[in-house]
N, C-alpha and C positions, 0 to 999 in steps of 0.2 A: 366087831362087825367089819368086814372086810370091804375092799371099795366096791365087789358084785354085788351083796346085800345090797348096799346105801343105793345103786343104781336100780336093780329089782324093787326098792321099797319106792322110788318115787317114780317109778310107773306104773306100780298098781295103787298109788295112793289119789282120791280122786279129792280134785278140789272142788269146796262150794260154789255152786251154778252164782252164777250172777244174777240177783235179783231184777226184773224186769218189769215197769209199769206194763199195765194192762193196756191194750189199744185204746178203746173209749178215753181213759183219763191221758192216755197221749192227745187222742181228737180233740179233745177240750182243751188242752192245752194250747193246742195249735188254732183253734177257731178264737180262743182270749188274744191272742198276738194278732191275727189277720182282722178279725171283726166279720163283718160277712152274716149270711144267714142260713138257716136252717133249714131241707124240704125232709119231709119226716113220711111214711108211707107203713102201712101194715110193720113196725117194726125196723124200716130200711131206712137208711138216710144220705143225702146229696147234700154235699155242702157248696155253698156261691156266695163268689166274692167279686162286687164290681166296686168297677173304678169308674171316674167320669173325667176325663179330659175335656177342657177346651181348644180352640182352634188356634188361639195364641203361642200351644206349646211349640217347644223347636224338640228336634230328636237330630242331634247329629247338626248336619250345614243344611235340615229343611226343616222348612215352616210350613204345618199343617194347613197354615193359614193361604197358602199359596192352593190350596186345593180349588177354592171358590174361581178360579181363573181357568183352572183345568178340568172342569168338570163337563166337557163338549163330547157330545158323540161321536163326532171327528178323529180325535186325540186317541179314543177307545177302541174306535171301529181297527186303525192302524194299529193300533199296538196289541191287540188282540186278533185282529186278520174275521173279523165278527161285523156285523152291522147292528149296530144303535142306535141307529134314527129313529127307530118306534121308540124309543122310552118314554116313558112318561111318569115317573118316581118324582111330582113334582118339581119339575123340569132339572132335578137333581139326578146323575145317574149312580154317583158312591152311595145314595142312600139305598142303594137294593145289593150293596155286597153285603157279604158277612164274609169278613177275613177271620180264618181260624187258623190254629194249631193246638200238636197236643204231643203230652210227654207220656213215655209208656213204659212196661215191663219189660222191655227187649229194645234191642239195635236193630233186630233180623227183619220184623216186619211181617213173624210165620204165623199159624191159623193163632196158635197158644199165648198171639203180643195181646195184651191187653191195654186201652189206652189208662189211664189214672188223673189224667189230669187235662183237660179242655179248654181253652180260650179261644173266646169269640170276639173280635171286634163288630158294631154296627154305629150306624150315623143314628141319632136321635134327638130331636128339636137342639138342632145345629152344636151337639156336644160327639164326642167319639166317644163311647160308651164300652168300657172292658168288660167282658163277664168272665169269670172261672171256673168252670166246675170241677170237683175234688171228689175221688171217689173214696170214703174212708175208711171200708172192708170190702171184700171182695164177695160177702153176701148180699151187697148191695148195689151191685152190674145192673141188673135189668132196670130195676129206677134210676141210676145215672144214666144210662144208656137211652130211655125213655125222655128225661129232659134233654141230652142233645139232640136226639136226633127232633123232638117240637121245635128245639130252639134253632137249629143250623141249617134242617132240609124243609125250607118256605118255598111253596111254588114261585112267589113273586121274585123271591131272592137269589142273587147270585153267588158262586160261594168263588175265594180269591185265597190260593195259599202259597206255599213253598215247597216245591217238592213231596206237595202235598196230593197229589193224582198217581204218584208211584206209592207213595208209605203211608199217609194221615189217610185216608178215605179207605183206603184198602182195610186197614185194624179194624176202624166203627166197623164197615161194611162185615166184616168177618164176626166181629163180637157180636153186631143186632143179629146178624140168624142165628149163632149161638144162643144167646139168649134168647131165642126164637119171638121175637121182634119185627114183625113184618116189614119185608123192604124190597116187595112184590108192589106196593101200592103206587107206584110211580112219585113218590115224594122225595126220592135221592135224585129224581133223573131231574136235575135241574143245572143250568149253565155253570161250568168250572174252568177259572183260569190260573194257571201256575208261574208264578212267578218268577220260577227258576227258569224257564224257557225263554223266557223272553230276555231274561238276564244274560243267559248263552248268548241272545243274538245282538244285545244291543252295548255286550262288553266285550264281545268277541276276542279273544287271543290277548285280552288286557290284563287277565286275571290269572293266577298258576291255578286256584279252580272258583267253583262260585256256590259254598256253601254260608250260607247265611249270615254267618259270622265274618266269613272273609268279604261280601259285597256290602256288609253295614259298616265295615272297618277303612277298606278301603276307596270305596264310594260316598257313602252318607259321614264319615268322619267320627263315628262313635264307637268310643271304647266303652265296654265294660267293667266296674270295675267290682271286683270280690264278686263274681259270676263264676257259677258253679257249671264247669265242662259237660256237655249233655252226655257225654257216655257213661260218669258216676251216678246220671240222674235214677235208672233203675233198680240202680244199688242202694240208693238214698230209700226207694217205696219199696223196696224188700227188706230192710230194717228195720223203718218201720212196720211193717204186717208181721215182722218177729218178735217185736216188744221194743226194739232200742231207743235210747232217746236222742231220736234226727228231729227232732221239731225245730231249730233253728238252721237244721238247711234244706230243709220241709219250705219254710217260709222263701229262701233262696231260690228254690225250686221254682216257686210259683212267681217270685220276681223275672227269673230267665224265662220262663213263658211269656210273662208280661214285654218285656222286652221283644222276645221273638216274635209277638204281635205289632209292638210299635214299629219297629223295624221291618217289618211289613208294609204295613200303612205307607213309609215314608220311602221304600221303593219305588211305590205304586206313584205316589206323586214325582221323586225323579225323576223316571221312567216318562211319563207323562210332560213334565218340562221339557226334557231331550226332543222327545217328539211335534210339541209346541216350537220350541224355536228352529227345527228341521223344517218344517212345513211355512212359517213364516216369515223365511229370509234374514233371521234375526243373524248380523255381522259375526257375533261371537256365538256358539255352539255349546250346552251348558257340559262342561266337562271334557272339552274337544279334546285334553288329548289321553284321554282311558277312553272313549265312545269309538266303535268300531264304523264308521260311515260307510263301509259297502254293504252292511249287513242291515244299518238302518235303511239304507236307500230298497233294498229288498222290501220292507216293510210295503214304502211308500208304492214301488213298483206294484205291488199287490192290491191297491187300491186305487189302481191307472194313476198317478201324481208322480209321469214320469218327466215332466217337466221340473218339479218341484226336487226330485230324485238327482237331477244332474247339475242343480242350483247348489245341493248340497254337498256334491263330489266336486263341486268347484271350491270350494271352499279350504277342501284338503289335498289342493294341489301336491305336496310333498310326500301324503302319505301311499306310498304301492298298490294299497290294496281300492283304493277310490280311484287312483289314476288305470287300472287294471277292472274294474266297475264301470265305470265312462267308456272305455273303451270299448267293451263292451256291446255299452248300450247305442253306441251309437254307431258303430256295426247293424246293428237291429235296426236300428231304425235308418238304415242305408247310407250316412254321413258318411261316405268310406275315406275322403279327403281327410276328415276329423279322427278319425277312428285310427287313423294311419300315425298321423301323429302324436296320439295317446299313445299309443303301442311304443312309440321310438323312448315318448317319453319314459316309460316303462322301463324297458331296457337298460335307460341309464340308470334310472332314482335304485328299482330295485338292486339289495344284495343277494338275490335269492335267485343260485345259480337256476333253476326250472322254468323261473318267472321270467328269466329272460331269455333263455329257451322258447317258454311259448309267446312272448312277445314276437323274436320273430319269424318265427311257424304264424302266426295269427297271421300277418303282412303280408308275408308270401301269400296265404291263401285268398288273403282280398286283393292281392294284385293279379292273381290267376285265374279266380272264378267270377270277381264282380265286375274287374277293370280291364280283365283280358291284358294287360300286360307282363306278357311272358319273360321277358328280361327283366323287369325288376323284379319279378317273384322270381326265379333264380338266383336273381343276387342274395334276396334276405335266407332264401334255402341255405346258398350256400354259407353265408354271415353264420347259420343257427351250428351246419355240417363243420364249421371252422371251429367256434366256438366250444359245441359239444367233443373235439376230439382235445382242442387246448385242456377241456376240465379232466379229460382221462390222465392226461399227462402230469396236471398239478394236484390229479386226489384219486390215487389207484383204486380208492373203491367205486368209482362215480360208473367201473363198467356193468354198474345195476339199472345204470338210466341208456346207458347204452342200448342196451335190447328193447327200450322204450321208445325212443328216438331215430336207431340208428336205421333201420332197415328201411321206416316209414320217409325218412328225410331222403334217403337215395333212391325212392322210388319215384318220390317228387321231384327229382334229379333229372333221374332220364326222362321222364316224363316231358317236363319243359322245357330239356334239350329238342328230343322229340320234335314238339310242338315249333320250336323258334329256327329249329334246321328245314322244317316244311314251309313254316311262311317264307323264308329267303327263296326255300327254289319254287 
């Protein structure tokens, strides 16, 4: 036989399929290892698995325990830009969230993601309570889909996620009318806040980006360890629904959920601390130097505590973006003496050749329109017109700011010439 034979025989030679437990005796396998219990329906079945935390636990550098301090309507109205003075969830307001997340069939998030995997966090006689639900064939949607949405869409309740208003609610929401699941009855239309938003505004420019893993890592101090990367996770639940045996990272699965839950939770209290000693006057700032202060002080601005707002831009006198926030505000609120020399100070601290551009563009304009002096706003025009031509000279691309600048600064030019050659004669 020659070496074409030998190659034609072992392509058309097929090998023994790989024997494959059946799903069921997969499922069992994997409910022996987790524990958990059983919802059983005309044939269908939902498996749930909870956990019961105490308030003692720590996740990371917070302690759950720290919640009983921060559970003010105040704290929540700010940080969610919402009003919570009516609550009345026994004078508790974390006891009407239900933090969720879920892991699915897909990345994309399109009609066909199906979710497979649920967790819900809620408060329950002063314990953090984890629920799971597992869906363990995909002939069994509409009864899983049936216990979240009883267990997650409560009129009283409010729901709290991650990035969870673009991708998690969208999937349910798509899968219940697929499974034709009424969600016409007004029981989804219930309060939703996302956690990634606020994490934009309250770590501003701190973070190279802010997905879940990078703000529990770099913020709350916790690693993961032998955690299963969420993009293999829908490869793990397609394995399995093929016969293979992923049942021990089946079990991982539902750990990283667990996880992506606590991590959660322990934002929210962060998040909440920051905000507590922003409004308090407390000396040190929790986390002052990854918290963005112009972006928190926006917060407080939103809830009139602009008093409180410029307490805490004092605080970070060195950092650009608070000293450029104050200045700001107190332009607004007419201080133009004050406001005049934030700006200078601007100028100097910033390295960010625009920042100090419109520092003194800002100056000029409050020495022209509020103070009527025409010769000092001249001078900072021309400080800015000096300035912007030195940058063309030291960074040949900078003549992009040029067309931004240039024309608007020499109009203010003549302008003011103008104006200071009339008051003389």
């Amino acid at each position: 036989m020659n070496r074409l034979d030998v190659y034609n025989s072992m392509r058309t030679e097929k090998k023994p399929e790989e024997k494959r437990p059946e799903i069921p005796a997969l499922f069992e396998e994997l409910t022996k290892k987790l524990g958990g219990l059983l919802i059983e329906e005309k044939g269908k079945k939902v498996f749930v698995l909870r956990n019961r935390f105490k308030f003692d636990t720590n996740h990371g550098n917070v302690k759950f325990s720290d919640l009983s301090k921060l559970d003010k309507p105040n704290y929540y109205s700010i940080l969610f830009n919402k009003d919570f003075n009516n609550s009345d969830a026994r004078g508790s307001i974390t006891r009407k969230f239900n933090f969720f997340d879920i892991e699915s069939t897909g990345l994309s998030g399109g009609a066909g993601t199906k979710a497979f995997l649920v967790g819900i966090i809620s408060i329950e006689d002063n314990e953090i309570v984890l629920t799971q639900y597992f869906l363990p064939n995909l002939g069994s949607e509409q009864l899983f889909l049936k216990n979240i949405k009883n267990a997650l869409f409560k009129k009283e309740k409010i729901l709290i996620s991650y990035n969870g208003k673009s991708y998690d609610i969208n999937i349910l929401k798509n899968r219940l009318i697929v499974n034709r699941l009424n969600v016409d009855d007004g029981s989804m239309d219930i309060p939703h806040f996302d956690l990634l938003h606020s994490s934009r505004k309250i770590w501003k420019g701190k973070l190279p980006d802010y997905t879940l893993q990078r703000v529990e890592k770099n913020i709350l101090n916790f690693d993961r360890i032998y955690d299963i990367p969420g993009y293999l996770i829908p490869d793990i639940f397609s394995r399995y629904l093929r016969g293979y045996n992923v049942i021990d990272d089946l079990v991982k699965v539902f750990e990283h959920n667990r996880n992506d839950l606590l991590t959660l939770f322990g934002i929210l209290i962060k998040q909440l601390r920051i905000i507590a000693n922003s409004i308090e006057g407390k000396n040190q700032i929790e986390d002052e130097k990854t918290i963005d202060p112009a972006s928190i002080s926006d917060l407080l601005i939103k809830k009139e505590l602009k008093g409180e707002a410029i307490k805490l831009l004092d605080k970070f006198d060195d950092d650009p973006g608070a000293i450029r926030k104050k200045a700001l505000l107190l332009k607004k609120e007419s201080s133009y003496d004050e406001s005049v020399k934030m700006f200078e100070k601007l100028a100097v601290k910033s390295r960010k050749a625009r920042e100090k551009l419109f520092a003194f563009i800002e100056i000029a304009k409050i020495y022209e329109h509020y103070k009527k002096n025409f010769v000092k706003a001249l001078e900072y025009t021309k400080r800015a017109t000096d300035f912007l031509r030195t940058l063309s000279y030291l960074y040949p691309d900078f003549h992009i700011y040029q067309r931004t600048y240039k024309e608007p600064l020499n109009k203010r030019m003549l302008r003011l010439e103008k104006r200071i050659n009339k008051l003389r004669t």
